[in-house]
C-alpha positions as CSV (number, residue, x, y, z in Angstrom):
1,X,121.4,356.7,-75.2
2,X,124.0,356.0,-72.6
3,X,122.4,356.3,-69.1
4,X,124.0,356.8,-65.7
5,X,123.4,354.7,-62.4
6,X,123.7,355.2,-58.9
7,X,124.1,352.4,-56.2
8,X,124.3,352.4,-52.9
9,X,127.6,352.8,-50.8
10,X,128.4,350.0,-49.1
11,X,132.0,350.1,-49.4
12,X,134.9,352.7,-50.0
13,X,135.4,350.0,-52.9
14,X,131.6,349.9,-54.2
15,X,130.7,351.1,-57.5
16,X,129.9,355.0,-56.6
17,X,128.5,355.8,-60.4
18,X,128.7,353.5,-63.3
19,X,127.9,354.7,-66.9
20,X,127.5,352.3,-70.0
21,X,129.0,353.2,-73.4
22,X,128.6,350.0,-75.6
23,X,127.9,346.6,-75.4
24,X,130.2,345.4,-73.1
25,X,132.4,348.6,-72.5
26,X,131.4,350.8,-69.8
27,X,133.2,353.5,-67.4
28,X,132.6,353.5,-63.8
29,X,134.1,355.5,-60.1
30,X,134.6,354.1,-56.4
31,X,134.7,355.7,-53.4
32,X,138.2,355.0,-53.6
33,X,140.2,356.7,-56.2
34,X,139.6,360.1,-58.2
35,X,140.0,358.4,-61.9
36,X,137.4,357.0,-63.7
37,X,137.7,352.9,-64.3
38,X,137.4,351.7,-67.7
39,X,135.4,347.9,-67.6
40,X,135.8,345.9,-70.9
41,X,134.3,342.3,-71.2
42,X,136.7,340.2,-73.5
43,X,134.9,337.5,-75.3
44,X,137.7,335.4,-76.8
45,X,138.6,335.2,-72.4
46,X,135.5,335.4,-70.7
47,X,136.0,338.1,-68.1
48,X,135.8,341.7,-67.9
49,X,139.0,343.7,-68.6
50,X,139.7,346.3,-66.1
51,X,142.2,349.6,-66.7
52,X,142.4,352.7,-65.0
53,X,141.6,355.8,-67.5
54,X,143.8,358.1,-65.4
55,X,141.0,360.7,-66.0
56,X,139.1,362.6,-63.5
57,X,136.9,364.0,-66.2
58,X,133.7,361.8,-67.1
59,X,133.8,363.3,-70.7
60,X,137.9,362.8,-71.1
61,X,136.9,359.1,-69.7
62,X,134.9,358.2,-72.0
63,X,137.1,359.4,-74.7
64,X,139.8,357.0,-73.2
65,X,137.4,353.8,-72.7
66,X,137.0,353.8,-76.8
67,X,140.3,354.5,-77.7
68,X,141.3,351.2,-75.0
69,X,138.6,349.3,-76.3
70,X,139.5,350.0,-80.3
71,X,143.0,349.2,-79.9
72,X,142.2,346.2,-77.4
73,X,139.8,344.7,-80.0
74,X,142.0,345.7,-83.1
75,X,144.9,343.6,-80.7
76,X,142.7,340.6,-80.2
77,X,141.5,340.5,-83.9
78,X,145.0,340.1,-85.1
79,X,145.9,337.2,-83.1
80,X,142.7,335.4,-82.6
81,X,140.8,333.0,-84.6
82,X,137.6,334.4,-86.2
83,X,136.6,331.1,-87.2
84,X,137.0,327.8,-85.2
85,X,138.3,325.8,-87.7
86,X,141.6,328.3,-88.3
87,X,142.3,327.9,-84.1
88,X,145.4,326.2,-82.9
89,X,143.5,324.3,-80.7
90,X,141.4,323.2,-84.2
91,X,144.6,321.8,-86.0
92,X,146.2,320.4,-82.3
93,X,143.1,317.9,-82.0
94,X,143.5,317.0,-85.5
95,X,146.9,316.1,-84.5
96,X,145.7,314.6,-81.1
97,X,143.2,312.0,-83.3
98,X,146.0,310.8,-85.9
99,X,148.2,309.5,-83.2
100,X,145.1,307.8,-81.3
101,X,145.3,305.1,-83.2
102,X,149.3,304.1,-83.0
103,X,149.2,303.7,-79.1
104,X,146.4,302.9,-76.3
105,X,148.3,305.7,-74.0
106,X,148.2,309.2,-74.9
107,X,151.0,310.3,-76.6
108,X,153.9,312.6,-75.8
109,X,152.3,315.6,-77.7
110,X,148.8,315.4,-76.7
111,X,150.2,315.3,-72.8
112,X,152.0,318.6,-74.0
113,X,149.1,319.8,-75.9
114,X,146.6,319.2,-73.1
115,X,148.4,320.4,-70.0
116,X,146.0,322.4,-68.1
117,X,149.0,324.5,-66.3
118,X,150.9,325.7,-69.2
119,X,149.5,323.5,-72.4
120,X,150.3,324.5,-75.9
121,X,146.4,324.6,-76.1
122,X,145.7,326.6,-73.5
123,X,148.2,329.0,-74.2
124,X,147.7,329.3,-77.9
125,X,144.6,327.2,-78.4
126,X,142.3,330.5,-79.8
127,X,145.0,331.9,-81.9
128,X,144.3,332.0,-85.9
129,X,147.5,329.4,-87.4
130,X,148.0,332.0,-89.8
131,X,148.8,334.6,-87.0
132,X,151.2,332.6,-85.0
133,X,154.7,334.4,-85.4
134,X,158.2,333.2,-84.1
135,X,158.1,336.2,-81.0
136,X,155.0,334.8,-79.7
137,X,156.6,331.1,-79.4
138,X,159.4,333.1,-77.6
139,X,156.9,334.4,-75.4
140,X,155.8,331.1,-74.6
141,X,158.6,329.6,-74.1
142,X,159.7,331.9,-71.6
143,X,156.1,331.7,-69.9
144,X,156.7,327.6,-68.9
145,X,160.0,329.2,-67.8
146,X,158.2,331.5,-65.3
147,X,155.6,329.1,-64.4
148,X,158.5,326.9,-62.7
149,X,161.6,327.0,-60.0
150,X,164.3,326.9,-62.5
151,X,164.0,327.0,-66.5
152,X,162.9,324.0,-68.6
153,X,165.9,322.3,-69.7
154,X,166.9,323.3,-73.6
155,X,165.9,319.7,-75.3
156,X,162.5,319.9,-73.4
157,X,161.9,323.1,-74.7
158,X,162.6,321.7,-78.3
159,X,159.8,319.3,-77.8
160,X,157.2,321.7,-77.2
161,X,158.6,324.1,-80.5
162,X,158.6,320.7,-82.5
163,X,154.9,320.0,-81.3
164,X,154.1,323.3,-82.7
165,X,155.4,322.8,-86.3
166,X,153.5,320.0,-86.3
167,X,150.1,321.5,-85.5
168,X,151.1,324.2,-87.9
169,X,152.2,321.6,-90.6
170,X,148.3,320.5,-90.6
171,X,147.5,323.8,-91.6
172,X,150.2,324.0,-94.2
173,X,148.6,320.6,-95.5
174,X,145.1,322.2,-95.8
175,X,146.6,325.2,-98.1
176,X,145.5,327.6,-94.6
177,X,149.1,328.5,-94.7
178,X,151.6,328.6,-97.2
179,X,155.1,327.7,-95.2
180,X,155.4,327.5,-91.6
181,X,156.8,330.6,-89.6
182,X,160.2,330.5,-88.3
183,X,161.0,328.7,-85.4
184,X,163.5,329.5,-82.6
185,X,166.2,327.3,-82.1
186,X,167.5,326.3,-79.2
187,X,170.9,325.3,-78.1
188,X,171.1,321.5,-77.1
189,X,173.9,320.2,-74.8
190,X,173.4,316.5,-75.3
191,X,174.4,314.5,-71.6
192,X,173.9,311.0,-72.3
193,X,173.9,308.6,-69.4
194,X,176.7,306.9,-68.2
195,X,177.3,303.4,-68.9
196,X,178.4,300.5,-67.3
197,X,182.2,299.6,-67.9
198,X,183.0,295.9,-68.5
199,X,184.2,295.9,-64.5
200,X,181.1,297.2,-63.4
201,X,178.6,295.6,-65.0
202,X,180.8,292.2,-63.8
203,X,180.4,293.2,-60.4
204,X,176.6,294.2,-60.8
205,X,176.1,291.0,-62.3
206,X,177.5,289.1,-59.0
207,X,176.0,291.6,-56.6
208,X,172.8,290.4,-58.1
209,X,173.1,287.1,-57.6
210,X,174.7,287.5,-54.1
211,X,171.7,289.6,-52.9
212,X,169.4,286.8,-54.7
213,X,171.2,283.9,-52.8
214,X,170.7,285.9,-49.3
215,X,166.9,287.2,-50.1
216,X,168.3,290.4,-49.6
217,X,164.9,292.4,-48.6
218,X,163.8,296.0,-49.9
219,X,161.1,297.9,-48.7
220,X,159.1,294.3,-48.4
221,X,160.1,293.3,-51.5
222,X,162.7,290.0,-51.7
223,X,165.3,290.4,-54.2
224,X,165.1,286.8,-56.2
225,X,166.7,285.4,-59.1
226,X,164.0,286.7,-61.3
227,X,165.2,290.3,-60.5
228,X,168.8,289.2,-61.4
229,X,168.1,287.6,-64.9
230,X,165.9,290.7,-65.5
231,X,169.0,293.1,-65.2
232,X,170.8,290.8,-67.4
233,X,167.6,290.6,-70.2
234,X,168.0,294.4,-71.0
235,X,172.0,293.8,-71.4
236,X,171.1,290.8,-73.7
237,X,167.6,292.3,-75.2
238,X,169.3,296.2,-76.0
239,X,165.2,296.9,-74.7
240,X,164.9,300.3,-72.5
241,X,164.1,299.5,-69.1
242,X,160.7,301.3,-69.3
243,X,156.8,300.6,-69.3
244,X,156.5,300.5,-72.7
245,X,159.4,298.6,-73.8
246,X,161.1,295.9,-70.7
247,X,157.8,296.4,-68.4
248,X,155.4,296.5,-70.9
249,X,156.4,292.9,-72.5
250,X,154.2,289.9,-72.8
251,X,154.7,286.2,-73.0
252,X,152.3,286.5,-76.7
253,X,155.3,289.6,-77.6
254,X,157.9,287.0,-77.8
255,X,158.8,283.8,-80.2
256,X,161.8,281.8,-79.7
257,X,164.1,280.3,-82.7
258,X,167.1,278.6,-83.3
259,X,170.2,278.7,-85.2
260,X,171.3,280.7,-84.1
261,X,169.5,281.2,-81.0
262,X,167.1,284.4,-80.3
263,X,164.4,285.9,-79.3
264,X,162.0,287.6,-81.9
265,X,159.8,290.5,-79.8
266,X,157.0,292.4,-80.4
267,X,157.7,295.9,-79.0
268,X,154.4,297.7,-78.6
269,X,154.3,301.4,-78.6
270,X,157.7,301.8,-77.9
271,X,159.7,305.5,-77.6
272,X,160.5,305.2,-81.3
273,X,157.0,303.6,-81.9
274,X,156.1,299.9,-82.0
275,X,159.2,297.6,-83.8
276,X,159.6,293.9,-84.3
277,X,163.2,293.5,-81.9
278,X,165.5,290.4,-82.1
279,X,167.9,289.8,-78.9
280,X,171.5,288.4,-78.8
281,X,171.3,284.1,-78.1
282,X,171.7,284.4,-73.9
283,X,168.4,286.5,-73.9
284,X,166.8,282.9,-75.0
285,X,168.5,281.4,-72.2
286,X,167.5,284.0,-69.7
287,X,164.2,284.0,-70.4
288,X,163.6,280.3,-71.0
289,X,164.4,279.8,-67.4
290,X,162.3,282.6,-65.6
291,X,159.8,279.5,-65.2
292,X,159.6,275.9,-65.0
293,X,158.5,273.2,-67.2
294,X,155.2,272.6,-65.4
295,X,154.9,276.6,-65.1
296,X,155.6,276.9,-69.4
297,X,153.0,274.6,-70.0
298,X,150.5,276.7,-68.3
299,X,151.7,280.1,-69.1
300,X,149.4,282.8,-70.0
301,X,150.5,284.6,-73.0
302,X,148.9,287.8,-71.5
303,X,150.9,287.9,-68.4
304,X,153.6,289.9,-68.6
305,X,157.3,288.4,-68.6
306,X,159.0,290.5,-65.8
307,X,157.5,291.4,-62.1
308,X,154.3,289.8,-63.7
309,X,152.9,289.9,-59.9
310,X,152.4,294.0,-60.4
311,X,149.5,294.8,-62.2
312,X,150.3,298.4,-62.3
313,X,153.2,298.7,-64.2
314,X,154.6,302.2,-62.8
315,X,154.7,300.2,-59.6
316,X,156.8,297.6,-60.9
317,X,159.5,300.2,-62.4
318,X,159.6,302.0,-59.3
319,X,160.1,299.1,-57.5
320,X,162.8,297.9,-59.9
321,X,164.8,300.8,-59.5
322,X,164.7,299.9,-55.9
323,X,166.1,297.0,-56.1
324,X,168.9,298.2,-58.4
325,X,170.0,300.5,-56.5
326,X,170.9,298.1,-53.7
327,X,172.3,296.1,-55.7
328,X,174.6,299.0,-56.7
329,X,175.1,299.6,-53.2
330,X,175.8,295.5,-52.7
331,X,178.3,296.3,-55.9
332,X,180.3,298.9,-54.1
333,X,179.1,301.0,-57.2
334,X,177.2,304.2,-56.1
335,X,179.7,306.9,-57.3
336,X,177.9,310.2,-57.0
337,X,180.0,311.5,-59.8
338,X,179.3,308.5,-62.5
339,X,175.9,307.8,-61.2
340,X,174.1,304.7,-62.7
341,X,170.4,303.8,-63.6
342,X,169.1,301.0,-65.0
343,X,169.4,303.0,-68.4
344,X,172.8,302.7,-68.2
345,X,172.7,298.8,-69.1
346,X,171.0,299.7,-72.1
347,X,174.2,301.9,-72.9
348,X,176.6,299.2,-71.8
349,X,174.9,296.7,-74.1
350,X,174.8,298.6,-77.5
351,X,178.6,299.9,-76.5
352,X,179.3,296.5,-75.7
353,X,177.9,294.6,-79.1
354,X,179.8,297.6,-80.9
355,X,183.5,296.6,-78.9
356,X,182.8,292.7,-78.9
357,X,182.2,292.8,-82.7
358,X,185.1,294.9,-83.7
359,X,183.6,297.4,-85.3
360,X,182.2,295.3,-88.0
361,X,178.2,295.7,-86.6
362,X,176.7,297.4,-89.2
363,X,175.6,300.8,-86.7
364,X,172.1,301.4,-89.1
365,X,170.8,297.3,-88.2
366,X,172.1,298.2,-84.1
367,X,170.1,301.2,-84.1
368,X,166.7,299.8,-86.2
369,X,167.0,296.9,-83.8
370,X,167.2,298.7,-80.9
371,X,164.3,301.3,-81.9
372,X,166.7,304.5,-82.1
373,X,168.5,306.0,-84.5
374,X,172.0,306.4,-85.8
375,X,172.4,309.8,-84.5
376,X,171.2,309.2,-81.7
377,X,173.0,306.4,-81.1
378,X,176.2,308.2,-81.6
379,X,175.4,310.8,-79.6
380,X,174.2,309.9,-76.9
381,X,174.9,305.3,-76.6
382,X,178.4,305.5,-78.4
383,X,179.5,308.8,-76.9
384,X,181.9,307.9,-74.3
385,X,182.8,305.0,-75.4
386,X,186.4,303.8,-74.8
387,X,188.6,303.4,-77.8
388,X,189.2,299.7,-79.0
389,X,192.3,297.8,-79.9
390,X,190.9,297.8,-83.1
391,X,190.0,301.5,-83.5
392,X,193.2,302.7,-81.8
393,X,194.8,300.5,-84.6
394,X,192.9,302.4,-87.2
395,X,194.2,305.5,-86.0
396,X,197.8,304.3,-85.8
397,X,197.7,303.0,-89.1
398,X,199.7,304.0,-92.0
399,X,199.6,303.3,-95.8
400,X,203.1,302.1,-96.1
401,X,203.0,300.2,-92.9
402,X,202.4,296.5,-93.1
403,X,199.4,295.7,-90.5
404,X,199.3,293.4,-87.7
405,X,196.1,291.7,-86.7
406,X,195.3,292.8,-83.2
407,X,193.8,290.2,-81.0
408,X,191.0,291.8,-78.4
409,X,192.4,291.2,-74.5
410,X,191.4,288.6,-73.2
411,X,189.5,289.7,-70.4
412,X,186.8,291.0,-73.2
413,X,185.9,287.8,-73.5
414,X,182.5,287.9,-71.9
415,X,181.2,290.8,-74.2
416,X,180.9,287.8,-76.8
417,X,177.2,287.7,-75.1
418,X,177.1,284.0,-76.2
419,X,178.9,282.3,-73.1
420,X,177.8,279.9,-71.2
421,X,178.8,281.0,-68.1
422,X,177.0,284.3,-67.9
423,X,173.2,282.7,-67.5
């Protein structure tokens, strides 16, 4: 039998008279307000849910406090798990341990996964798989929305809906589910980086060497000659200037061969997973002299190849960039409108093997090599690519025309990557 309590009043906000309907569902009054308070304690949650029954009445109260609680629990049944082993959060650590193994880091998804803000898991971690509809992903997306100044940008947002098939697809696998549910689609406005244009990157190239001649000094750190052929390594290696790729490379990554010259690397854990890489012949030259023939003999194969005197390799990017950008500055090249990174040699050298090998680069080998793909490499490396001799040719071109080989100019000459004067 239900049974009412008194306690004392300390406050206007104390409980004045509480009175217990079920396990966990009880009605109670302050001091305060006139209604009776309906307390619920949600399970699934944790906590106690807490709704006013806009009821005066004790009897009309009560009445209320079921109704609330049978259509809160009939809510929470129909989204939540009963068992463990149908949760989101179930099939997302299943997905967490099968990409343990490819990579020492966590991966991309199980950072998204795991967020403790806004994580897929803690947003949908209790929900049955089988319950998961295409509104409530809406919902979420517009909840990292809310959680932040401005909204997530549109290809960001695809990441987190493409982690979710995934987790989803596990369940598919296990014959939980028989398709997945529909997924919203989002528009994507693809803004690939600028590149360097052959003029820029030849006055990068001797702002780099001008700032190494005069020990040009950034934030403590000396700009050397080491700095300038590592700048020239990701022209020459197509490698993305990032911890995992440029930064995260190893004098036991890389084996050297001839005719014709190049470097083979190992790429570990790269964006695109781990690849075996090969570079263009000045790479070999580059990196050959980063050391000295006493130094070679003695070199640690664990020691990385670039900034090998930072340890944590964050701090070495960030440093990096630091350095490029006054060399950028040195370079007269710091236009707000057509901003540059250190990205944007990796742009320049896949634009530039395209243009220096008129066209005839076979665009599925570019793209394997440099661990992308040939969409993306249209989209977003090839993009804004000026037109060729050789493609505006093709364009010009008709069938009852006689055609005219078309020599490139020859201040293109340097784009052959194999010079000797570009070390």
């Amino acid at each position: 039998m239900a049974r009412t309590s008194k306690t004392p009043n300390k406050s206007i906000d104390s409980i004045k008279s509480i009175k217990h309907l079920r396990k966990g569902l009880a009605i109670y009054k302050t001091g305060r307000s006139p209604f009776w308070f309906i307390r619920l304690r949600d399970p699934l949650a944790g906590k106690y849910i807490v709704r006013s029954s806009k009821e005066t009445s004790r009897l009309d109260a009560i009445e209320t406090a079921y109704e609330f609680a049978d259509n809160f629990r009939s809510k929470a049944d129909s989204e939540f798990a009963q068992q463990k082993s149908t949760s989101f959060e179930h099939y997302a650590k299943l997905l967490i341990a099968s990409q343990k193994g490819k990579s020492k880091r966590p991966s991309d998804d199980a950072k998204l996964l795991n967020r403790q803000k806004d994580g897929l898991i803690i947003y949908f971690g209790k929900h049955d798989v089988t319950k998961i509809t295409i509104s409530m992903i809406r919902e979420y997306l517009l909840h990292l929305d809310d959680n932040r100044s401005k909204p997530l940008a549109e290809s960001t947002k695809s990441k987190h809906v493409g982690i979710i098939r995934k987790v989803l697809s596990l369940a598919v696998e296990d014959g939980l589910m028989n398709q997945l549910p529909l997924m919203p689609k989002s528009k994507t406005v693809d803004t690939p980086r600028h590149a360097f244009t052959d003029n820029e990157y030849i006055r990068f190239s001797k702002a780099s060497l001008k700032c190494a001649e005069r020990g040009d000094v950034v934030r403590g750190v000396q700009i050397t000659a080491h700095h300038a052929k590592m700048f020239k390594f990701i022209v020459h290696s197509f490698l993305r200037p990032t911890e995992r790729e440029l930064f995260g490379l190893k004098h036991k990554d890389i084996q050297s061969h001839s005719n014709p010259n190049y470097l083979e690397m190992n790429v570990r854990g790269g964006k695109t997973d781990s690849r075996v890489s090969v570079t263009m012949p000045l790479a070999k030259t580059l990196y050959g002299s980063i050391k000295t023939p006493l130094e070679w003999q003695h070199v640690d194969p664990e020691e990385y190849v670039w900034m090998p005197e930072y340890p944590n390799r964050t701090t070495a990017i960030y440093t990096a960039r630091r350095l490029f950008n006054h060399i950028l500055e040195v370079a007269d090249l710091n236009d707000v409108d057509r901003k540059l990174y250190p990205y944007s040699l990796r742009h320049y050298a896949l634009q530039s093997r395209q243009r220096s090998s008129h066209g005839k680069v076979n665009v599925h080998t570019l793209a394997q090599n440099a661990g992308t793909s040939v969409d993306q490499l249209e989209r977003f490396y090839l993009h804004k690519m000026a037109p060729t001799p050789e493609m505006i040719e093709n364009l010009h071109f008709r069938g009852d025309a006689k055609r005219t080989p078309t020599k490139s100019p020859g201040n293109n000459d340097h784009l052959s990557f194999e010079e000797g004067d570009d070390d």
